[in-house]
PyMOL commands that place a pseudoatom at each C-alpha (Angstrom):
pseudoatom trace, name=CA, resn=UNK, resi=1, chain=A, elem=C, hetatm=0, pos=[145.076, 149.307, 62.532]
pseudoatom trace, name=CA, resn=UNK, resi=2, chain=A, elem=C, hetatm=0, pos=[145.621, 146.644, 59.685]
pseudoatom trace, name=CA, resn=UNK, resi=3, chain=A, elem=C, hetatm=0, pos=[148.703, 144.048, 59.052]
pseudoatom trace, name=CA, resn=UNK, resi=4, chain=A, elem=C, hetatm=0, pos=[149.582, 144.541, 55.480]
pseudoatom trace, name=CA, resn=UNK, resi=5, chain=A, elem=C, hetatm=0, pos=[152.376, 141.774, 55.900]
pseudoatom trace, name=CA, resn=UNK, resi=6, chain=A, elem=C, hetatm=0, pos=[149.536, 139.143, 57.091]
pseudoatom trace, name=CA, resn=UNK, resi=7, chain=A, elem=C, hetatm=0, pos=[147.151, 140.368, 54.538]
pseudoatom trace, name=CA, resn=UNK, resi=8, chain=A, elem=C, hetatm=0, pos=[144.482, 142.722, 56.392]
pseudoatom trace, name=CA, resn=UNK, resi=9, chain=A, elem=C, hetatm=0, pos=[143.172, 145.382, 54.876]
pseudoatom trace, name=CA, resn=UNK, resi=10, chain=A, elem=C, hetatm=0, pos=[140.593, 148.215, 56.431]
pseudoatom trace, name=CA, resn=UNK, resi=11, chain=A, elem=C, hetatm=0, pos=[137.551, 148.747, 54.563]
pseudoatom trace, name=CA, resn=UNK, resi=12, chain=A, elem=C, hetatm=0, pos=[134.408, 150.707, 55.275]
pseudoatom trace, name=CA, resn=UNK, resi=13, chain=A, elem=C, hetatm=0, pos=[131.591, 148.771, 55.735]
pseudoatom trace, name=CA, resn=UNK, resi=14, chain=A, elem=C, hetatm=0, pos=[128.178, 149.650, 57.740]
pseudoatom trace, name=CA, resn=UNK, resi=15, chain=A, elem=C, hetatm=0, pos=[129.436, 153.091, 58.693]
pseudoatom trace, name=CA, resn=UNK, resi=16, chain=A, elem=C, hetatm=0, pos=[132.664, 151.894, 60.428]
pseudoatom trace, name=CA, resn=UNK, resi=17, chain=A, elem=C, hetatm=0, pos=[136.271, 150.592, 59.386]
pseudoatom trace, name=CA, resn=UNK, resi=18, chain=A, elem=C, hetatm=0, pos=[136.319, 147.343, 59.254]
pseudoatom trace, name=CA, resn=UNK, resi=19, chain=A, elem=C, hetatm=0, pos=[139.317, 144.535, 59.304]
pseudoatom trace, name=CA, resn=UNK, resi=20, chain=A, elem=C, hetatm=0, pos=[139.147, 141.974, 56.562]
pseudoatom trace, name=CA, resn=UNK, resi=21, chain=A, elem=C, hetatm=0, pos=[141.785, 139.365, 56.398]
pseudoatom trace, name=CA, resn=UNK, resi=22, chain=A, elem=C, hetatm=0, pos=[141.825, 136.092, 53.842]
pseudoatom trace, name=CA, resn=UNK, resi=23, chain=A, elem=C, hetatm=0, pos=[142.994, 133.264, 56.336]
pseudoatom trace, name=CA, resn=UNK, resi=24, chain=A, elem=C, hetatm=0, pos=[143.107, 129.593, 56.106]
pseudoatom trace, name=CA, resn=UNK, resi=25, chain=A, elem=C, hetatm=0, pos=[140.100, 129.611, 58.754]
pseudoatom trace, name=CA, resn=UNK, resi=26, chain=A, elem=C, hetatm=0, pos=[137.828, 131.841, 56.329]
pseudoatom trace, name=CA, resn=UNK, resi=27, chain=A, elem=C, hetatm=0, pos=[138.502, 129.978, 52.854]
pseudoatom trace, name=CA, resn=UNK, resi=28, chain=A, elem=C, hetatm=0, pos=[137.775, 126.643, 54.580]
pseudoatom trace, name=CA, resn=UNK, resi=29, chain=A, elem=C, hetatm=0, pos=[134.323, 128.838, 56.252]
pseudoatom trace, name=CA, resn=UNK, resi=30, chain=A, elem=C, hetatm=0, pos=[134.123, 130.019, 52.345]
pseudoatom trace, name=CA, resn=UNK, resi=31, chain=A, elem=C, hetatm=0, pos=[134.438, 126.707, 51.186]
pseudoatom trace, name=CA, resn=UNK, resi=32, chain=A, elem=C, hetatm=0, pos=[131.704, 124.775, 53.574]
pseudoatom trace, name=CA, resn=UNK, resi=33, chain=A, elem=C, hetatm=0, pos=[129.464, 127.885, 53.120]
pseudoatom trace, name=CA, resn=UNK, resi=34, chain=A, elem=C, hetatm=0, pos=[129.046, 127.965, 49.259]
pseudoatom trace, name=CA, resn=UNK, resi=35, chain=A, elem=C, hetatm=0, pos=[129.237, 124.144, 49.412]
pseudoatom trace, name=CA, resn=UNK, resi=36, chain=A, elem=C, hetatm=0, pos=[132.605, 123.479, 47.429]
pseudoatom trace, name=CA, resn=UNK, resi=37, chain=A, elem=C, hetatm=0, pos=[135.616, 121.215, 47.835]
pseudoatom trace, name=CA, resn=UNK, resi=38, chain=A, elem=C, hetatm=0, pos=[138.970, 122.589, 46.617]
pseudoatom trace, name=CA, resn=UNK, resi=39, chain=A, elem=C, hetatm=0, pos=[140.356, 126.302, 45.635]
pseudoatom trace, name=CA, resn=UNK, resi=40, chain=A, elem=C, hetatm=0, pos=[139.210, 125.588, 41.858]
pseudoatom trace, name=CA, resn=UNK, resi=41, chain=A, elem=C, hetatm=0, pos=[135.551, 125.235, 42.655]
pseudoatom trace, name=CA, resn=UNK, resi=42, chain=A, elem=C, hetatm=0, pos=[136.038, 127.730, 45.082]
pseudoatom trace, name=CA, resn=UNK, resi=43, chain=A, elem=C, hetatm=0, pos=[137.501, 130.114, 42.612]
pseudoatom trace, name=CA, resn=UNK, resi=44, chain=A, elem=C, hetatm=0, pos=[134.705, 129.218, 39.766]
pseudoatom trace, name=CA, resn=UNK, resi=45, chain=A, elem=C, hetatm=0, pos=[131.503, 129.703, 42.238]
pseudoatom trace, name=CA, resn=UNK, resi=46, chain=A, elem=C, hetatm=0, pos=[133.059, 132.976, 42.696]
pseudoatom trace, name=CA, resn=UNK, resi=47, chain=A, elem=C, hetatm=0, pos=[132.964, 134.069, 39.288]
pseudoatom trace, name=CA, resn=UNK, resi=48, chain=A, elem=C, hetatm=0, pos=[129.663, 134.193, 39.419]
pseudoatom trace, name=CA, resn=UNK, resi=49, chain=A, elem=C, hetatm=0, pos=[128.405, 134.605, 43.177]
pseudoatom trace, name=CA, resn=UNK, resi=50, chain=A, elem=C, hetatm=0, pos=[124.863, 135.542, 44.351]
pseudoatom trace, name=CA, resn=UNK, resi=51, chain=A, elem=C, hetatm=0, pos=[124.242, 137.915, 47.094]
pseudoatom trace, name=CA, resn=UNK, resi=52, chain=A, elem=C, hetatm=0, pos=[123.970, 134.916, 49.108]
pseudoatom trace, name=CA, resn=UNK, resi=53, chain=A, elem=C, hetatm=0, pos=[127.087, 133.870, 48.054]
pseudoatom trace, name=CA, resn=UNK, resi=54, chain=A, elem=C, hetatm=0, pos=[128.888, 136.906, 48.256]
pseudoatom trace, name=CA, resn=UNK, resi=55, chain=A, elem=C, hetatm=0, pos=[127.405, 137.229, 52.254]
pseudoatom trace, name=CA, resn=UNK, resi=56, chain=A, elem=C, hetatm=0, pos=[128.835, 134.231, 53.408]
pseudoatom trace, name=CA, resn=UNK, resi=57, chain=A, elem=C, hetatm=0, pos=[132.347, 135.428, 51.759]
pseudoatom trace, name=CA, resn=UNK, resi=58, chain=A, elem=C, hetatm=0, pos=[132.506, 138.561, 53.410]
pseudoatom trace, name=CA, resn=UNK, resi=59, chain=A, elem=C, hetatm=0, pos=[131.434, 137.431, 56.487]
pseudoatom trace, name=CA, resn=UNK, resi=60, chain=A, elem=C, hetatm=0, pos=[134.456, 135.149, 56.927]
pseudoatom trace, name=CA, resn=UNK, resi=61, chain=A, elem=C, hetatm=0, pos=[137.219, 137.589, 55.732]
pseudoatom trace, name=CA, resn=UNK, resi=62, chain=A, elem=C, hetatm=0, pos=[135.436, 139.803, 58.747]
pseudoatom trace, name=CA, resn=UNK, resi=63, chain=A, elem=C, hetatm=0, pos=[135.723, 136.432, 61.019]
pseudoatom trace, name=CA, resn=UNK, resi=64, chain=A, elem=C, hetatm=0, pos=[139.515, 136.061, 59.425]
pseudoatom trace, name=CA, resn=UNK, resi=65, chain=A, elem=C, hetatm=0, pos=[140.202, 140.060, 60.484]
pseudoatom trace, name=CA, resn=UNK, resi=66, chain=A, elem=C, hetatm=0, pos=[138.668, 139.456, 63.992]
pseudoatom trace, name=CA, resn=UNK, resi=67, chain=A, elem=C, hetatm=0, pos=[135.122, 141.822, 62.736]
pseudoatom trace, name=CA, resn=UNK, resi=68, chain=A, elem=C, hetatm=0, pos=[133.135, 138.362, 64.214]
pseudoatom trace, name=CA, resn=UNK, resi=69, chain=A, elem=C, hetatm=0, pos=[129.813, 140.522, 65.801]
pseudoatom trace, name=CA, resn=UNK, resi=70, chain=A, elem=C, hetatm=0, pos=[129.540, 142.071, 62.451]
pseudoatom trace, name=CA, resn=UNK, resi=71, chain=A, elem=C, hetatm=0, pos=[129.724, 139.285, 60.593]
pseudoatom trace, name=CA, resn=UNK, resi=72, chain=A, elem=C, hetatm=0, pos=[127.554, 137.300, 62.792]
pseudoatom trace, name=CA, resn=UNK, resi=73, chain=A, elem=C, hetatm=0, pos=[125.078, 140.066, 62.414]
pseudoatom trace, name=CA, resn=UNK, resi=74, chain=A, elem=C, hetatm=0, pos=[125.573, 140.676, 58.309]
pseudoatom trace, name=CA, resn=UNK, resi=75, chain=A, elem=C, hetatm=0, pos=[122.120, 140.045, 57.160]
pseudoatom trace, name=CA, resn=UNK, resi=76, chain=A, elem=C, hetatm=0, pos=[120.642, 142.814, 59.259]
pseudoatom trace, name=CA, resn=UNK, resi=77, chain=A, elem=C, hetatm=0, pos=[123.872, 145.202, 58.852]
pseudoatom trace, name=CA, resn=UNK, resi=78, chain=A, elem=C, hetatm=0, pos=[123.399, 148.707, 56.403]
pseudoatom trace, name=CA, resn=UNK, resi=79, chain=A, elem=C, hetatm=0, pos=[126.005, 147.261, 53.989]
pseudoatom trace, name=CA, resn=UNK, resi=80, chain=A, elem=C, hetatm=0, pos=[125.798, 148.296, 50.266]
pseudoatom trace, name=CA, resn=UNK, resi=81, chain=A, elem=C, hetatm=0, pos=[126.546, 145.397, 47.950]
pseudoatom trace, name=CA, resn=UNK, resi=82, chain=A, elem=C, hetatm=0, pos=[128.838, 147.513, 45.731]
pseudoatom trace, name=CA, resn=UNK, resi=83, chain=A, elem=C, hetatm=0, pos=[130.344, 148.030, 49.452]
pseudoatom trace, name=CA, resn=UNK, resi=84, chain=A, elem=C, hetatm=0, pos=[130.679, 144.661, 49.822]
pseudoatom trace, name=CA, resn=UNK, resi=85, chain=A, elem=C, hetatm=0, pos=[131.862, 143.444, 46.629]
pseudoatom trace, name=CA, resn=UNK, resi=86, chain=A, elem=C, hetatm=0, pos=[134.783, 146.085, 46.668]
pseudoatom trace, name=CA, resn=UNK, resi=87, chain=A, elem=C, hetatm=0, pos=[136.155, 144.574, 50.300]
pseudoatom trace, name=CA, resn=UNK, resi=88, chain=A, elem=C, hetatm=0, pos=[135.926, 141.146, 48.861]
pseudoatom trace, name=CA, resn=UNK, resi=89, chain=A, elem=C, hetatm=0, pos=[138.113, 142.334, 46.252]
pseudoatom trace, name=CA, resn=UNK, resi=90, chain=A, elem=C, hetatm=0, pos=[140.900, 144.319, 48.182]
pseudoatom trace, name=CA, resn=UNK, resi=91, chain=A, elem=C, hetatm=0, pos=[141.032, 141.310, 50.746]
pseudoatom trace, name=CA, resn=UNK, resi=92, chain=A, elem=C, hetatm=0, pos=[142.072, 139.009, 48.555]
pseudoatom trace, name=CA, resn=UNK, resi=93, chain=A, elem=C, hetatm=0, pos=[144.214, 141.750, 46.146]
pseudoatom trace, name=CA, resn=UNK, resi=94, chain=A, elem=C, hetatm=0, pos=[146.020, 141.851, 49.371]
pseudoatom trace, name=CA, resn=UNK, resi=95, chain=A, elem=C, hetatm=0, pos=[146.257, 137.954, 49.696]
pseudoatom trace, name=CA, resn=UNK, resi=96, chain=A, elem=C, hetatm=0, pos=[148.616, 137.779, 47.004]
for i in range(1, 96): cmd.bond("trace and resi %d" % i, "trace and resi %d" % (i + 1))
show_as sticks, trace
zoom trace
């Protein structure tokens, strides 16, 4: 079960729902990860992310939703990448 008033949103990702959640923890894990200082540079390396990129992303909105085994295990989880983008997206539509 989600918290839409602290952000979470349920996705489905590698054949189960999943808990994402954009908190301080995971942009500062964003942030160190993709090697940026700041929300702008944050905000420009994500216009134009590589799968890399968008790994590392993904796997901290799980940490931020409390999904840590599957984002500790991402790189050998059956996630699709349109999958993927698309949870990136509603986590931090539901951010705002």
């Amino acid at each position: 079960m989600t918290n839409a008033v602290r952000g979470e949103v349920s996705v489905e990702l590698a054949g189960a729902r999943r808990r994402l959640c954009l908190t301080l923890g995971a942009l500062a894990e964003m942030e160190a990860g993709l090697g940026v200082v700041g929300m702008g540079a944050l905000a420009e390396r994500m216009g134009s992310m590589s799968a890399g990129d968008l790994m590392v992303v993904l796997a901290a909105l799980l940490r931020g939703g409390g999904e840590g085994e599957l984002a500790d295990g991402l790189a050998r989880a059956a996630v699709e990448p349109k999958a993927a983008a698309e949870a990136v997206a509603a986590a931090f539509r539901a951010a705002v």
